[in-house]
C-alpha positions in Angstrom: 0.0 0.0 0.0 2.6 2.4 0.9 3.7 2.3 -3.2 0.2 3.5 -4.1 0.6 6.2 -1.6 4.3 7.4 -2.9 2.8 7.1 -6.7 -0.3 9.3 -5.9 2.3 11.9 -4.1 4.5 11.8 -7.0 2.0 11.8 -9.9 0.7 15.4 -8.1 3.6 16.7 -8.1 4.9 16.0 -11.5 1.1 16.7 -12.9 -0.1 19.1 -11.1 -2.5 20.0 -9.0 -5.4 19.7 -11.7 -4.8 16.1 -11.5 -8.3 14.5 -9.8 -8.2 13.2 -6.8 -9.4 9.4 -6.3 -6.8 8.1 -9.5 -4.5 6.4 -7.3 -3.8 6.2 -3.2 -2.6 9.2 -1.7 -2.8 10.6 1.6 -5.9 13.7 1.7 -6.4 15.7 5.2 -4.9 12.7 6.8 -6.4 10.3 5.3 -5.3 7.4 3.0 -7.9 7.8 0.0 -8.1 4.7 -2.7 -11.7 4.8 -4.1 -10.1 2.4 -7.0 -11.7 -0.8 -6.5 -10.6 -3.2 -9.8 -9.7 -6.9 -9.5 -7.4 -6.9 -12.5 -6.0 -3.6 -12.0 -3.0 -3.2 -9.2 -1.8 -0.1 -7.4 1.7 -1.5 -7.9 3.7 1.6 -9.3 7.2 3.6 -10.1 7.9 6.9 -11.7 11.2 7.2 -13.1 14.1 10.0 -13.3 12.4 12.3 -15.5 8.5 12.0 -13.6 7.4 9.7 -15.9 5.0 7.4 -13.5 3.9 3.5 -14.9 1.2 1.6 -13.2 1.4 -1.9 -13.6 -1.4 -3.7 -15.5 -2.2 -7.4 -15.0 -2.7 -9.5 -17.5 -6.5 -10.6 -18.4 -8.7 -11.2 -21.4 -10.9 -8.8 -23.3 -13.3 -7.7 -26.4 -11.1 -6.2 -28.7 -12.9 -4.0 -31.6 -16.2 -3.0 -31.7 -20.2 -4.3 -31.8 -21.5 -3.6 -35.3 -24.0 -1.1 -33.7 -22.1 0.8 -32.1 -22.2 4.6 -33.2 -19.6 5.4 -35.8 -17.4 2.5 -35.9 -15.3 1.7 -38.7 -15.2 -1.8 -40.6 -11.6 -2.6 -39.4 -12.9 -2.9 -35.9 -14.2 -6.7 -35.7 -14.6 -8.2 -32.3 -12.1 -10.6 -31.1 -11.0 -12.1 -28.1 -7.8 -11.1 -27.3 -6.1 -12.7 -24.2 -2.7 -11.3 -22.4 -0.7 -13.6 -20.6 1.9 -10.9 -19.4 1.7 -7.8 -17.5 3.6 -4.5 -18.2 3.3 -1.3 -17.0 1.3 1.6 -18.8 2.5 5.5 -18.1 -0.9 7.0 -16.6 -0.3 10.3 -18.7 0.7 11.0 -22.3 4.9 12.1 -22.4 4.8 15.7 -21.8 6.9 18.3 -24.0 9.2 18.9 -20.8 9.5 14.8 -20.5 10.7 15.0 -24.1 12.8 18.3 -23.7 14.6 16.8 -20.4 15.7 13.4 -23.1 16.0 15.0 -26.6 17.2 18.7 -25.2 14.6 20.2 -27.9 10.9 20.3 -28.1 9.2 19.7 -31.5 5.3 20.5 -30.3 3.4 23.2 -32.1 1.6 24.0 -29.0 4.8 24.9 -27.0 3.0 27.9 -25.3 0.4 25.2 -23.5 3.7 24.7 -21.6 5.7 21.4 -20.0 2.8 19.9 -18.6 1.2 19.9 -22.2 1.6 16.5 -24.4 4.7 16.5 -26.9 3.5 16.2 -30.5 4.3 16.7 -33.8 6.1 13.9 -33.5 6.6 10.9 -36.5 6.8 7.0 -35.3 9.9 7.4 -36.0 11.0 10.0 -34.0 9.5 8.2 -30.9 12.0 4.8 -31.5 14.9 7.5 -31.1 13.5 9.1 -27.9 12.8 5.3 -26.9 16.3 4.0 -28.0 18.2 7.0 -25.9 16.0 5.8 -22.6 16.9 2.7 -22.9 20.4 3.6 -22.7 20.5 5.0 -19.4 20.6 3.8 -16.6 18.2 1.3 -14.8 16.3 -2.0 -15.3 13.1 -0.8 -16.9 13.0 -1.4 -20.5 10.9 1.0 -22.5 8.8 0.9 -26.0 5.6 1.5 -27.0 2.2 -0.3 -26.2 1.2 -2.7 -29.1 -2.3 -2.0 -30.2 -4.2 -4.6 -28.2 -2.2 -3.6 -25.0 -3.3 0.4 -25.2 -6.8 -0.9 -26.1 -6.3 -3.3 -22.7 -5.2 -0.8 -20.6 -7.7 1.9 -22.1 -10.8 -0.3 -21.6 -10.1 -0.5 -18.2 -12.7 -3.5 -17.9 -15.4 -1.7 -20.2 -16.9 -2.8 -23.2 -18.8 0.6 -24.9 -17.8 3.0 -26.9 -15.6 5.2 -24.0 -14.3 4.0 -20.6 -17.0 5.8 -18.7 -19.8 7.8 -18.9 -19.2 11.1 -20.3 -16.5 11.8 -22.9 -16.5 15.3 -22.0 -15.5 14.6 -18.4 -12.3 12.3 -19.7 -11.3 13.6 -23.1 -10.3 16.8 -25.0 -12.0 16.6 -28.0 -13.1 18.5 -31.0 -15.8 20.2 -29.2 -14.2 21.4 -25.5 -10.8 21.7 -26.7 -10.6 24.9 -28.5 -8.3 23.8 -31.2 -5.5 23.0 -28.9 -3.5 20.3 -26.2 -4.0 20.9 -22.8 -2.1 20.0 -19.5 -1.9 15.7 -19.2 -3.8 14.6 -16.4 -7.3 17.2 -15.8 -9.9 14.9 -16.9 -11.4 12.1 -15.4 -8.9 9.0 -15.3 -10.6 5.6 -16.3 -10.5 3.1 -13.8 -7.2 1.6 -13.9 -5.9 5.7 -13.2 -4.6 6.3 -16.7 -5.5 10.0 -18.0 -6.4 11.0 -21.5 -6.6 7.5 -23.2 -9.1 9.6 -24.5 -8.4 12.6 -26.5 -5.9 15.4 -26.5 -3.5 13.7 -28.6 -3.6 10.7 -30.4 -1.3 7.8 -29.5 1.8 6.6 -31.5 1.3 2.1 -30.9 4.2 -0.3 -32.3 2.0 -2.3 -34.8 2.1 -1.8 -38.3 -1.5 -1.3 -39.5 -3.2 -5.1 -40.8 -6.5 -6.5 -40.5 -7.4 -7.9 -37.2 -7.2 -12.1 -37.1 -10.0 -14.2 -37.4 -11.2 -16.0 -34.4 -9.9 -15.6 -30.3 -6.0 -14.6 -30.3 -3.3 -15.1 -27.5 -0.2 -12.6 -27.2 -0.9 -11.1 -30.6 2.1 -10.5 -32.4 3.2 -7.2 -33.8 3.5 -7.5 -37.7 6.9 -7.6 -39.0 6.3 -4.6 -42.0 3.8 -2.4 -43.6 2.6 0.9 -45.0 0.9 2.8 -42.0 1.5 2.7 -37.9 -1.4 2.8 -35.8 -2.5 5.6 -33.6 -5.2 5.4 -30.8 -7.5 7.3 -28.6 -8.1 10.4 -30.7 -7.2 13.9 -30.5 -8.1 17.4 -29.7 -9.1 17.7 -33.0 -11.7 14.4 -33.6 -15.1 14.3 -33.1 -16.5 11.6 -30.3 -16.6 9.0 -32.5 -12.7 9.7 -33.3 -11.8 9.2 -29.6 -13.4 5.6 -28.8 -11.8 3.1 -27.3 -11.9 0.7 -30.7 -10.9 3.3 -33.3 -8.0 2.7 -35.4 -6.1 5.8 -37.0 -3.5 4.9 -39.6 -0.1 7.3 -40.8 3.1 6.3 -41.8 5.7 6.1 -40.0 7.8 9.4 -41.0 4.1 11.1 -40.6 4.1 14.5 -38.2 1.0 16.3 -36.7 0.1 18.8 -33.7 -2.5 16.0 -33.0 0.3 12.5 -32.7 2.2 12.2 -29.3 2.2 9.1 -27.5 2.9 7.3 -24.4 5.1 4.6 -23.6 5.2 0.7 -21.8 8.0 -0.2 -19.6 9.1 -3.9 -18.6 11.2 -5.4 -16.4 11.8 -4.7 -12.7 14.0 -2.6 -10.7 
């Protein structure tokens, strides 16, 4: 318990204070809070040297895709099975442009004036393996990459099968209609229920696969493809409409491919 408490502290403080309370267990007028109550998800957590914070996500089985009735779906989202047999753990925010600045000594986002706490865009697939491949060179045990598509789609179900991991879009994502045509500071909607912020909206998500059609029947472990034409982004941006920011939608770019609208977040393994 007394990890949940130290992530909660340190997620605040590299956040900031519009982070909500009730994501993770911290300690509130001298009181331990924890209203996260999830029997796959675990408060088991670390935040690294640069305030990046993972929370580890069990492994389980889910729906991947989407019902053919739910509201603006696209045909590349049939539903599967798709079963995890290994844990990793998920950063609860999007990397920041300070994050990116205190690796790459630069910051390429178009909306620099939202600030450090703001998501790093403009940024190609390919330009995320070089910020991946100079973190893996320093020091530590944690091994870092990004999610593969059924691991962000996992970790942004959090457990739920419609169209958005709760209620109200509005009240977890930056979307086309509350963002005002920019990114805003990671973590000030509503986390889902595993305490990941903005799996929704404000900038779509950079994931490892190449784009393909989704296999036929229950999978294990899917496999990322070996080549391709586009990468896979997820989640939706300040820029899409609702049905842009579902859990199931698939966005496709290539690799070399740069926006205000792609930043991403990454999956570390390993134990330190």
């Amino acid at each position: 318990m007394r990890t949940g408490i130290l992530c909660g502290i340190i997620i605040l403080l590299f956040v900031g204070p519009f982070v909500h309370a009730g994501t993770v267990e911290f300690v509130k007028d001298g009181k331990t809070v924890n209203p996260l109550h999830s029997e796959v998800h675990s408060q088991e957590c670390f935040t690294n040297t640069i305030g990046q914070t993972f929370l580890y996500i069990k492994p389980g089985s889910f729906l991947m895709g989407s019902p053919q009735d739910e509201s603006g779906r696209s045909e590349d989202e049939p539903q599967h099975r798709v079963t995890l047999t290994k844990g990793y753990y998920m950063q609860t925010t999007e990397v920041t442009q300070g994050q990116w600045r205190m690796v790459m000594e630069k910051n390429p986002a178009y909306f620099k004036d939202c600030g450090d706490l703001c998501p790093v865009e403009t940024l190609s697939w390919n330009d995320v393996q070089k910020f991946i491949h100079i973190m893996n060179q320093r020091p530590g045990t944690y091994r870092y990459r990004l999610p593969t598509e059924a691991e962000w789609e996992y970790a942004a179900r959090a457990g739920t099968t419609g169209p958005f991991a709760g209620s109200s879009l509005d009240s977890m994502a930056w979307h086309r209609d509350n963002s005002g045509d920019t990114t805003h500071p990671v973590g000030m909607k509503v986390p889902n229920a595993w305490a990941l912020y903005d799996m929704h909206g404000n900038v779509s998500e950079w994931v490892q696969d190449w784009y393909r059609d989704y296999p036929v029947g229950s999978v294990i472990d899917p496999t990322v493809p070996s080549s391709g034409f586009y990468r896979v982004n997820r989640g939706g941006g300040w820029d899409m409409p609702f049905f842009g920011c579902r859990s199931a939608q698939r966005i496709i770019n290539g690799p070399g491919s740069m926006s205000p609208t792609l930043g991403f977040r990454l999956v570390a393994e390993g134990s330190s």
